[in-house]
C-alpha positions as CSV (number, residue, x, y, z in Angstrom):
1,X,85.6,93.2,84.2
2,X,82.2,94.5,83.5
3,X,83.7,97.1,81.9
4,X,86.0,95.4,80.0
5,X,83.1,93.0,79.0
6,X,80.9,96.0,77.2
7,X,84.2,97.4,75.7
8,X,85.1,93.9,73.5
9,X,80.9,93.9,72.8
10,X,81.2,97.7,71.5
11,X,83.9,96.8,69.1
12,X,82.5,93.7,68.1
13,X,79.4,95.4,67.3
14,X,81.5,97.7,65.3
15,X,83.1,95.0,63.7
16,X,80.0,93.2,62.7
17,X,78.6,96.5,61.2
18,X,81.6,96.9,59.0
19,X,82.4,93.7,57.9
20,X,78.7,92.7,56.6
21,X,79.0,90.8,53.0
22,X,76.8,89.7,50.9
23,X,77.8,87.3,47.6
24,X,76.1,87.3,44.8
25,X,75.7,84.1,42.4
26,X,74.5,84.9,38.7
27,X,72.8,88.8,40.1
28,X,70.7,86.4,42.7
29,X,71.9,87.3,46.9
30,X,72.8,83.8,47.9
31,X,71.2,84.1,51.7
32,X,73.9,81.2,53.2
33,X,76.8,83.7,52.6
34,X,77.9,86.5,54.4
35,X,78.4,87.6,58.0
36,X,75.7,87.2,61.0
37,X,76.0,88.2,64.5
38,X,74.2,86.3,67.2
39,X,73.2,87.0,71.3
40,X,73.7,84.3,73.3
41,X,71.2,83.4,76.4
42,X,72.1,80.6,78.9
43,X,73.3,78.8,81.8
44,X,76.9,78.0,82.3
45,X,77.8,74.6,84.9
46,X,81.3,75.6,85.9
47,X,83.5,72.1,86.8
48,X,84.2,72.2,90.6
49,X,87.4,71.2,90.1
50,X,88.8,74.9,90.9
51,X,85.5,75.8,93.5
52,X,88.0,74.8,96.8
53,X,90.5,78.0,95.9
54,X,87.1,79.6,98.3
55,X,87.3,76.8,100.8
56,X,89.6,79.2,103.3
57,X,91.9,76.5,104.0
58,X,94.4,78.4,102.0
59,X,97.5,77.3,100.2
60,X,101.7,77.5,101.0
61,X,101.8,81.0,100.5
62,X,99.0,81.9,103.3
63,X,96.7,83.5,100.5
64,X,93.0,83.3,101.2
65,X,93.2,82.1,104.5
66,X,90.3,82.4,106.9
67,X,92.7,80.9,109.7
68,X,94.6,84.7,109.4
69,X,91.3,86.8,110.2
70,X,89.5,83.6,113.2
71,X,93.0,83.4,114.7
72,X,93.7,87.3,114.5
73,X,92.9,88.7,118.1
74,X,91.0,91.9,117.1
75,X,88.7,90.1,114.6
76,X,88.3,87.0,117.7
77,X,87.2,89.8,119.5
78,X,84.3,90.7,117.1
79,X,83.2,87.0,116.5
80,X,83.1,86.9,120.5
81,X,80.8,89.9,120.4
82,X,78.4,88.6,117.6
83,X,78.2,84.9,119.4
84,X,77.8,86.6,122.6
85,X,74.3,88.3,120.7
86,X,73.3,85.4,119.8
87,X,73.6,83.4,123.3
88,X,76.6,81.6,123.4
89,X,77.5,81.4,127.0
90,X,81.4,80.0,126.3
91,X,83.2,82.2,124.1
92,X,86.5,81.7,122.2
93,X,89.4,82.1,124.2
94,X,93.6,81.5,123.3
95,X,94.0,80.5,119.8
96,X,95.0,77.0,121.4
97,X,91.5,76.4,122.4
98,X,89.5,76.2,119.0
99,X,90.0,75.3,115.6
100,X,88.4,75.4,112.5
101,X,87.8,72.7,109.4
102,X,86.9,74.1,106.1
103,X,84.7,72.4,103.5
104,X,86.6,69.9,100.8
105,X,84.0,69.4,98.2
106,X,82.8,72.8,96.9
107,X,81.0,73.2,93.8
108,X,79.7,76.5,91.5
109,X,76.2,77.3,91.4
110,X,74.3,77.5,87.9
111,X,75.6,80.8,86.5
112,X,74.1,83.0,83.7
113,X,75.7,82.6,80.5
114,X,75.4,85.6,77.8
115,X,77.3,86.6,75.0
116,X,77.7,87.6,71.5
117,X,78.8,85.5,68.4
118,X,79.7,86.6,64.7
119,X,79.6,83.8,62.1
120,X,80.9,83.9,58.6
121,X,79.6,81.5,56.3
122,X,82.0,80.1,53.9
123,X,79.0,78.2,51.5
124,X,75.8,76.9,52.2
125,X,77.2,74.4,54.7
126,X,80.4,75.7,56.8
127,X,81.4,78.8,58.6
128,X,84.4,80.6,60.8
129,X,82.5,81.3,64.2
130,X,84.0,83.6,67.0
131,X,82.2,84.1,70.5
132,X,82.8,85.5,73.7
133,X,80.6,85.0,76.6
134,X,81.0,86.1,80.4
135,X,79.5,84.1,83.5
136,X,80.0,85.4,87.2
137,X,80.5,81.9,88.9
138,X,79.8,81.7,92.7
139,X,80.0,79.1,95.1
140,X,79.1,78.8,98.9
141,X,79.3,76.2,101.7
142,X,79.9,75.8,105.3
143,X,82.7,75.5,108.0
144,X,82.6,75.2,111.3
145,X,84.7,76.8,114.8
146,X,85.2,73.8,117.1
147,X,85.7,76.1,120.9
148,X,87.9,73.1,122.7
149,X,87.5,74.5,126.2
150,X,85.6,71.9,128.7
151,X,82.4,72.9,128.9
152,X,79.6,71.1,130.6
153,X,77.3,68.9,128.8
154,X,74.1,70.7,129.0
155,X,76.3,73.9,127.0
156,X,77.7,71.3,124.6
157,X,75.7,72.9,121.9
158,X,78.8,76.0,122.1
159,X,81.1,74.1,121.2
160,X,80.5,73.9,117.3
161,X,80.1,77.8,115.8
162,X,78.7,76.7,112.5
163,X,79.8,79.7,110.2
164,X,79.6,80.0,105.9
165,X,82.0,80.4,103.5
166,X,81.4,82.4,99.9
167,X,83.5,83.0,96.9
168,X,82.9,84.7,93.3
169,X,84.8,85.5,90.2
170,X,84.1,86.6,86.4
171,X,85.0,84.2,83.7
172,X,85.1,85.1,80.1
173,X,85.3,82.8,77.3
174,X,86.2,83.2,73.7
175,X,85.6,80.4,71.4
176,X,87.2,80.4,68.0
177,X,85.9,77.4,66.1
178,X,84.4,76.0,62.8
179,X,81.1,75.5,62.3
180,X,78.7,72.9,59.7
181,X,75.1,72.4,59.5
182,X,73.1,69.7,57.9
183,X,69.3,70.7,56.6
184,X,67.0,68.0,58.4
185,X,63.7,69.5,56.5
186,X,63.3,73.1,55.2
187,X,63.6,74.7,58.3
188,X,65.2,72.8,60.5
189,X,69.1,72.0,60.3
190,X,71.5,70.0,62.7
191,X,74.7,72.0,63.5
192,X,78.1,71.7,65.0
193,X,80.9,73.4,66.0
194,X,84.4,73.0,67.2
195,X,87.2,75.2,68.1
196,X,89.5,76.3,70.6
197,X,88.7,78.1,74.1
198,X,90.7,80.9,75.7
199,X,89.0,82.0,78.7
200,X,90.1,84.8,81.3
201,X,89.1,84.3,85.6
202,X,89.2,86.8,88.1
203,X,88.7,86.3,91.6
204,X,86.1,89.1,93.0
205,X,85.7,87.8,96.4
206,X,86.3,86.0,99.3
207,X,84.2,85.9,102.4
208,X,83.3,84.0,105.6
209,X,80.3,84.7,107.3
210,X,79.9,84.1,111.7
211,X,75.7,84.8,112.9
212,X,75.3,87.9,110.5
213,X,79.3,89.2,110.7
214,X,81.0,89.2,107.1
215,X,84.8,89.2,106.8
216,X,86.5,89.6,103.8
217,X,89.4,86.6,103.9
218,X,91.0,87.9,100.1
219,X,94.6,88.2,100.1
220,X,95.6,91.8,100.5
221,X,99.1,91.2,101.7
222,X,101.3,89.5,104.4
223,X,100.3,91.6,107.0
224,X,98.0,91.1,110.0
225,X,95.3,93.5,109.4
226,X,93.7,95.3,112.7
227,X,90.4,96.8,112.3
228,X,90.4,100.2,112.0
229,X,94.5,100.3,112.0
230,X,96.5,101.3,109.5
231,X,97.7,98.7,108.6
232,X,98.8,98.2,104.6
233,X,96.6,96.7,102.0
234,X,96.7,95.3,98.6
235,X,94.9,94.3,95.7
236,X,96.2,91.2,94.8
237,X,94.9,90.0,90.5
238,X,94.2,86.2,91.6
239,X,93.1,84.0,88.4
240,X,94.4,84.0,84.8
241,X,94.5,83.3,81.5
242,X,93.3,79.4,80.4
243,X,92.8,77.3,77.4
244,X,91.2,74.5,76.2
245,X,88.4,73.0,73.3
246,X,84.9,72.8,72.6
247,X,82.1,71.4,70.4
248,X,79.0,72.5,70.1
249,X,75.9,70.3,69.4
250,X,72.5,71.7,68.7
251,X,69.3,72.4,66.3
252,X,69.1,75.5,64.2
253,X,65.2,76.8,63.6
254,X,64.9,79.2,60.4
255,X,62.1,81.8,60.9
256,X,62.9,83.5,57.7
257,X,65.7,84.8,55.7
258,X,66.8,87.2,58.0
259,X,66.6,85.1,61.9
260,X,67.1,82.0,62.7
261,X,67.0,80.2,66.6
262,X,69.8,77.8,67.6
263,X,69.6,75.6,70.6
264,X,72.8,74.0,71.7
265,X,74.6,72.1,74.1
266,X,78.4,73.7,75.0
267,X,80.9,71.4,76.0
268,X,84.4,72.5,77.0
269,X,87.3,70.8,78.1
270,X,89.3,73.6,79.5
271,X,92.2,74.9,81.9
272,X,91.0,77.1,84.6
273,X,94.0,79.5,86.2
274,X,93.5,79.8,89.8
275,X,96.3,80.2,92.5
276,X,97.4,76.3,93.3
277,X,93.9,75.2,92.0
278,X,94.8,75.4,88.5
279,X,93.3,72.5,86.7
280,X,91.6,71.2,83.6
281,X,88.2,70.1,83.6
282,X,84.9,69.7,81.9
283,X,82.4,73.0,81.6
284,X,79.1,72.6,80.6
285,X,77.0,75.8,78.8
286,X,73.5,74.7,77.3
287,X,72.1,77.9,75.7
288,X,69.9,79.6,73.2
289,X,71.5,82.0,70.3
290,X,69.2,84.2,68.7
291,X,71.1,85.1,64.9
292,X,70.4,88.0,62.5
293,X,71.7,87.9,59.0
294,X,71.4,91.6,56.8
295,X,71.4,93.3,60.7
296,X,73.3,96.2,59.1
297,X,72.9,96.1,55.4
């Protein structure tokens, strides 16, 4: 995704460089028209309304399950060992002698936000804008082994295994809008912009944590995995393609002909693809975009 990410920022580079215009009016460069490219700098509030795909409680179809690797025998045998380390006197035993319960409210941390933009400016006034910006949302909570087997009250302390759960994925999102600004002195302007939103999520990992020992609970196929077998693995492309709008409040500062400062407020209302989490939401992205006009020419 990385990768990927640096690819569309080469060619839009490219594209910038090439498509620089400048109008003239009556032999005089008329500094409002023409092409600028902009680097975008900010923090991106992803809706949790997609977060509990990570809360390894899984779906119908058994993906992402951490019920597949705390009920598999070989990997009960390593979360023995580690709670055995860390002095637990009553270890897990048949699988019908301890459950699990897996967070239901799980929310994205603040993520960076960073990106490019190329504006065209129509007249003084309006302007086509395109962006793309990536974020690597992550999110994190807790779950907890109940071990069922009578124990005696003084070890009652054994019976909860409090254990974390982790997930992370790369978002892009392209923005393709309109854009209008209205001078509130000489160089200061109010602007806004609104478009549509096509945004791309891939899932980059799924893990569950017990006293130090990280297991990977991604969906790599519908086989029981044993540690060190040989046992068949996939990689599964979880996420996809969304949609959705935006608008785009904020204050432009002019430092001079050539850079200018904006300070904005993104708000989308988007559909995030993600395996039986699929939903539309609100996304929040406030953020500073540094513009140069003339970069190339």
């Amino acid at each position: 995704m990385i990768r990927i990410f640096l690819l569309y920022a080469f060619l839009f580079i490219i594209i910038i460089a090439q498509a620089q215009v400048t109008e003239e009016n009556n032999g005089t460069e008329d500094k409002f028209v023409g092409m600028e490219a902009g680097l975008n700098v900010g923090v991106y509030f992803g809706n949790k309304n997609t977060a509990n795909f990570y809360n390894g409680a899984g779906n119908e179809d058994g993906m992402n399950s951490a019920d597949k690797i705390i009920y598999n025998v070989d990997y009960r045998n390593m979360i023995n060992e580690v709670l055995e380390q860390n002095g637990f006197r009553y270890l897990l035993g048949d699988t019908s002698t301890y459950h699990a319960e897996y967070p239901t409210n799980m929310t994205y941390l603040p993520a960076i936000y960073a990106g490019l933009t190329g504006r065209y400016w129509l007249s003084k006034s309006i302007g086509i804008s395109v962006s793309m910006n990536y974020s690597k949302l992550v999110t994190k909570d807790n779950f907890v082994i109940y071990n069922d087997i009578e124990m005696p009250p003084s070890n009652k302390e054994d019976q909860y295994i409090l254990s974390s759960i982790m997930g992370e994925e790369d978002r892009i999102n392209i923005d393709i809008g309109m854009i209008n600004k209205f001078a509130l002195s000489d160089k200061i302007n109010f602007i806004i912009e609104t478009g549509f939103n096509l945004n791309n999520t891939v899932v980059r990992m799924n893990k569950i944590e017990i006293y130090g020992l990280v297991l990977d609970i991604k969906y790599k196929g519908p086989y029981d995995y044993i540690p060190g077998g040989n046992t068949p693995q996939y990689e599964f492309r979880q996420g996809g393609i969304g949609y959705g709008a935006y608008t785009t409040p904020g204050l432009q500062f002019n430092f001079n002909d050539n850079i200018s400062v904006d300070l904005v407020s993104q708000f989308y209302y988007t559909y995030i693809e993600l395996e039986h989490y699929s939903n539309w939401g609100f996304q929040w992205a406030p953020y500073i975009r540094f513009n140069f006009t003339h970069l190339f020419f």
